[in-house]
Wavefront OBJ file of the C-alpha trace (Angstrom):
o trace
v 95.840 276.908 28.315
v 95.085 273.967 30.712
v 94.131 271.744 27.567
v 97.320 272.918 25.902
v 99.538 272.371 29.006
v 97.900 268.691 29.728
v 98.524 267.623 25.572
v 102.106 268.513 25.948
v 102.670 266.659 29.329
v 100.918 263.584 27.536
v 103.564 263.400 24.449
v 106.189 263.835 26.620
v 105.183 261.084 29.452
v 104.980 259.046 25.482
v 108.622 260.314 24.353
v 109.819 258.619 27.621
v 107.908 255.465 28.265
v 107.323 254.048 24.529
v 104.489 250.994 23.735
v 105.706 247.522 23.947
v 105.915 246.314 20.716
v 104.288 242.870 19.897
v 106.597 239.990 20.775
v 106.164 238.686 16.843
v 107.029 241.736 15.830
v 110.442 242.085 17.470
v 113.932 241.060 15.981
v 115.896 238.820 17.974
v 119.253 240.396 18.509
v 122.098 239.174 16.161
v 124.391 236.598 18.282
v 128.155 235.742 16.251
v 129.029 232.112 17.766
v 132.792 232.951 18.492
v 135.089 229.419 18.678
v 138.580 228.827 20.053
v 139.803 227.452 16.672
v 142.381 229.208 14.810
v 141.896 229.706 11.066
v 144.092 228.125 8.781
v 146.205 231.074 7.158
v 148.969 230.798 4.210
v 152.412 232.320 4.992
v 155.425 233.108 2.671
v 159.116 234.093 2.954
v 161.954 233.925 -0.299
v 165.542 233.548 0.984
v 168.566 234.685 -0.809
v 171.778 233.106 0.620
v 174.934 233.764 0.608
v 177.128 230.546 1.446
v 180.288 228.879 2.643
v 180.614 225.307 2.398
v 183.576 222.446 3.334
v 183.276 219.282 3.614
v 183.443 217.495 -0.563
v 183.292 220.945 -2.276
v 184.484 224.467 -0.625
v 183.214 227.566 -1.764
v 181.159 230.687 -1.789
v 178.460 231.582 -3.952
v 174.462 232.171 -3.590
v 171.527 229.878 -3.311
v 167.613 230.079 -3.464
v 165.227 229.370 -0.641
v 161.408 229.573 -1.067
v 158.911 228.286 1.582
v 155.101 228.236 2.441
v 153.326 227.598 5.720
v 149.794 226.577 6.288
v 149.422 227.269 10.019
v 145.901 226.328 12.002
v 145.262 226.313 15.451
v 146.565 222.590 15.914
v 148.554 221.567 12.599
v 150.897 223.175 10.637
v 151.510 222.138 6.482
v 155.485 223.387 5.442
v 156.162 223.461 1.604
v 160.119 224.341 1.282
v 162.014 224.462 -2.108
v 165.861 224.888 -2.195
v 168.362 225.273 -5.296
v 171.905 225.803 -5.415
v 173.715 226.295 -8.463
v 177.468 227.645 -8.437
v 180.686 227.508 -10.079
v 184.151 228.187 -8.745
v 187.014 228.505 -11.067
v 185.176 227.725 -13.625
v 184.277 224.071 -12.370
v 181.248 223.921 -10.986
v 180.589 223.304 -7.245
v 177.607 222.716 -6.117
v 174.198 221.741 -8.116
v 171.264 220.557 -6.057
v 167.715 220.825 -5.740
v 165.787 219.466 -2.638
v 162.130 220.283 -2.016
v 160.369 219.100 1.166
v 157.166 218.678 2.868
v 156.145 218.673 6.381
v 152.612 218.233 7.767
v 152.215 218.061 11.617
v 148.609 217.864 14.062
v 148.286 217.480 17.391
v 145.173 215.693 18.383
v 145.817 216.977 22.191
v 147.824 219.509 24.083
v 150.847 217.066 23.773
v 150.997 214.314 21.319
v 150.570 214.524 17.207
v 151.249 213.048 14.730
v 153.318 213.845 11.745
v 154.837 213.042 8.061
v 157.503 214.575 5.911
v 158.867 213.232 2.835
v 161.660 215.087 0.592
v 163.320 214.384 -2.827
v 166.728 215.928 -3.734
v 169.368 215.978 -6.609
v 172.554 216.492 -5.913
v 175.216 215.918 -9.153
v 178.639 217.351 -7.077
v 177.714 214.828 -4.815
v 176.829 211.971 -7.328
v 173.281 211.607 -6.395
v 170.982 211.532 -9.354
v 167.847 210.822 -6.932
v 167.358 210.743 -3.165
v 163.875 210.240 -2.095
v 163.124 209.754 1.969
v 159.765 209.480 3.599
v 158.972 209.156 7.083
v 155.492 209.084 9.616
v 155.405 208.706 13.590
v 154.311 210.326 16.550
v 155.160 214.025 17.888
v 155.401 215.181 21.995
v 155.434 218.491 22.686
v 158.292 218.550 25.653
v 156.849 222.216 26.176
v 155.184 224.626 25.085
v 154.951 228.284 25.534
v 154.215 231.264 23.158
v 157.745 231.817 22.892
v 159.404 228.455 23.603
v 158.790 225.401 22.015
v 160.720 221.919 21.889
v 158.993 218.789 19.767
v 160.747 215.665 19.598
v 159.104 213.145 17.201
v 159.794 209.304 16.367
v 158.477 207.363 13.354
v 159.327 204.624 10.914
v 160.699 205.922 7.110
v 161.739 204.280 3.760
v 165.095 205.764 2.070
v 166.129 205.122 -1.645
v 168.751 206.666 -3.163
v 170.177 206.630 -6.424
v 173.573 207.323 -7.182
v 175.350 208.512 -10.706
v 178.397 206.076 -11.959
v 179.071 202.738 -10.417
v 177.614 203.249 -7.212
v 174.989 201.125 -5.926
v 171.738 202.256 -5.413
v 170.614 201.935 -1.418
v 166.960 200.916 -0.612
v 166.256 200.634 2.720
v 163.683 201.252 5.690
v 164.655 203.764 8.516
v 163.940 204.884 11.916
v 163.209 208.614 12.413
v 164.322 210.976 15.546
v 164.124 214.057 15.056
v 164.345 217.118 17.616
v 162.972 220.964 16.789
v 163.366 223.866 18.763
v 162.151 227.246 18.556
v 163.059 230.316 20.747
v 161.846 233.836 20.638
v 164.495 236.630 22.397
v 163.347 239.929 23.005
v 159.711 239.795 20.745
v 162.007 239.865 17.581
v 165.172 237.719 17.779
v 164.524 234.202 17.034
v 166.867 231.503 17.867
v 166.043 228.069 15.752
v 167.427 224.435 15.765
v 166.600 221.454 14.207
v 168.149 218.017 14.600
v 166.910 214.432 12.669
v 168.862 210.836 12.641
v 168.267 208.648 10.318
v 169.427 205.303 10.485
v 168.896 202.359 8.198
v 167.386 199.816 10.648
v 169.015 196.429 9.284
v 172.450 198.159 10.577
v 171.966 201.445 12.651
v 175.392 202.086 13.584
v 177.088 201.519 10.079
v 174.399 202.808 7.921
v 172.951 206.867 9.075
v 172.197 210.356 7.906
v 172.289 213.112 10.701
v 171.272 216.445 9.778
v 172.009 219.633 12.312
v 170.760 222.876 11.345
v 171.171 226.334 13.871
v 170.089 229.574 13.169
v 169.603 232.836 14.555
v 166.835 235.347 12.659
v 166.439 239.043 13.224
v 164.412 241.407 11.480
v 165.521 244.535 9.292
v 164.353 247.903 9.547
v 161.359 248.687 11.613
v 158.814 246.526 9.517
v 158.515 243.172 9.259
v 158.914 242.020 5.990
v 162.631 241.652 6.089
v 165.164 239.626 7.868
v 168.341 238.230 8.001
v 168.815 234.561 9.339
v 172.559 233.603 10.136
v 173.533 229.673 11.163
v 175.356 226.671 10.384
v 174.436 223.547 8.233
v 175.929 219.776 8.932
v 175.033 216.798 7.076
v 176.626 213.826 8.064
v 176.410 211.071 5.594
v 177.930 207.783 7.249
v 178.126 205.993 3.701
v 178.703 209.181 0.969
v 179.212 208.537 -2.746
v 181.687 211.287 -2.575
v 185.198 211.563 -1.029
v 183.613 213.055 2.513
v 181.463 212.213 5.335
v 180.388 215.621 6.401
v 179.761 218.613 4.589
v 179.338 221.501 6.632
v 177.092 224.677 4.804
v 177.723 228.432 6.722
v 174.686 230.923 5.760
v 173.653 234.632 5.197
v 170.102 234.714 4.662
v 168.481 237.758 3.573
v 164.305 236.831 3.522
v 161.506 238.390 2.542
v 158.031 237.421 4.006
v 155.025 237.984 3.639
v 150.826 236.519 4.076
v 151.682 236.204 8.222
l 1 2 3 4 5 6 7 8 9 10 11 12 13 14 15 16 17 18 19 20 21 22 23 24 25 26 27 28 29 30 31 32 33 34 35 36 37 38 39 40 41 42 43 44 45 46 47 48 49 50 51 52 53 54 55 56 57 58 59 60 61 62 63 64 65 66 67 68 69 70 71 72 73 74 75 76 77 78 79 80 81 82 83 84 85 86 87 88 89 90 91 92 93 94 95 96 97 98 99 100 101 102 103 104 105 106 107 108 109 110 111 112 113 114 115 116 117 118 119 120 121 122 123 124 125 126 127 128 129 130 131 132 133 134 135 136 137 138 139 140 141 142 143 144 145 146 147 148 149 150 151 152 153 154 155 156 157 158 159 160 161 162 163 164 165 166 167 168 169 170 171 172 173 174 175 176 177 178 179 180 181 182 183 184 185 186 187 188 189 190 191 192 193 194 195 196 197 198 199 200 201 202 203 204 205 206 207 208 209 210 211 212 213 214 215 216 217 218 219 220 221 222 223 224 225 226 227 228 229 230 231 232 233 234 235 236 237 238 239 240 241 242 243 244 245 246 247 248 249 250 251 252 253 254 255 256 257 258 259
């Protein structure tokens, strides 16, 4: 009995003090080397608008919006494609394409850099070919999860080329632009975007100014859907057409998707 009782005291005082193992023997723990750096990640959205324009054409009809966003933790890549084709009364309207890109970094909390270029047709309003391209610097004026204002500066090159007897314009530009992005309550967002773009042998003859306001909310309790509302000018100081401004109201129902 002794014997017995002093066996199964040993295995026990075993069970709770095990042998060290040899140190070659032992695994060194697994360690994952966790950066700040966000990973660059693809987003989508398709727009389906319903419009309202005045200006050198009036009219209602529909228009396609498709767009792609590379977003990393300090640059941001937007691909945008836009077509409107319509007819009213049997005369047709409006028919333009435009795609764009946009590439932005920051290479600190507050200053970037940037390009964008874009290349549109648009026959209503005689222009076979309008190519503009511009580069500068980008300041965040703040900065906040939910709040952001950039304004940016830079040098571009503008050529258009007109249909008919027009001349076609060549000519280098400056390049202000100011973009603004405001999230209400988690889900409403409020956006605005401003650019002038004057030709810099005769700034306050020769300019393009482009406003664009919007306000986005989602649909249903997902977020796949949403509806983006705003207003459109584009202020042409030397049109081919009969009018200066033309002035574009939008419904825009948009699926997204890849966030």
């Amino acid at each position: 009995m002794l014997f017995r009782a002093v066996a199964i005291s040993s295995v026990l005082l075993l069970g709770a003090f095990p042998l060290p193992v040899a140190a070659e023997n032992r695994e060194e723990p697994l360690v994952l080397e966790v950066t700040g750096d966000k990973p660059r990640q693809w987003s989508y959205e398709a727009g389906l608008d319903l419009l309202g324009r005045e200006g050198n054409t009036r009219e209602f009809g529909l228009g396609i919006n498709l767009g792609a966003t590379l977003s990393g933790a300090d640059d941001t890549l937007k691909l945008v494609g836009e077509l409107e084709n319509r007819k009213s009364d049997g005369e047709k309207t409006a028919d333009s394409v435009t795609g764009r890109l946009d590439y932005e970094a920051f290479f600190s909390e507050w200053v970037g850099w940037y390009f964008r270029t874009a290349l549109e047709r648009d026959r209503v309003d005689l222009i076979d070919l309008r190519s503009t391209s511009s580069a500068g610097l980008s300041y965040r004026i703040f900065k906040r999860d939910d709040h952001r204002l950039v304004f940016r500066a830079g040098l571009g090159y503008r050529y258009t080329e007109y249909e008919g007897p027009h001349e076609d314009d060549s000519d280098p530009t400056l390049d202000l632009g100011l973009f603004h992005h405001y999230t209400l309550d988690k889900r409403l967002k409020w956006l605005n975007e401003l650019t002038y773009s004057p030709n810099l042998s005769e700034m306050a003859d020769d300019y393009r100014l482009i406003h664009e306001s919007s306000l986005e909310m989602p649909v249903g309790l997902g977020d796949f859907w949403s509806i983006r509302m705003g207003v459109r000018n584009d202020y042409d100081s030397r049109p081919a057409g009969e009018k200066r401004l033309d002035t574009s109201y939008f419904m825009r129902l948009i699926l997204k998707w890849g966030e």
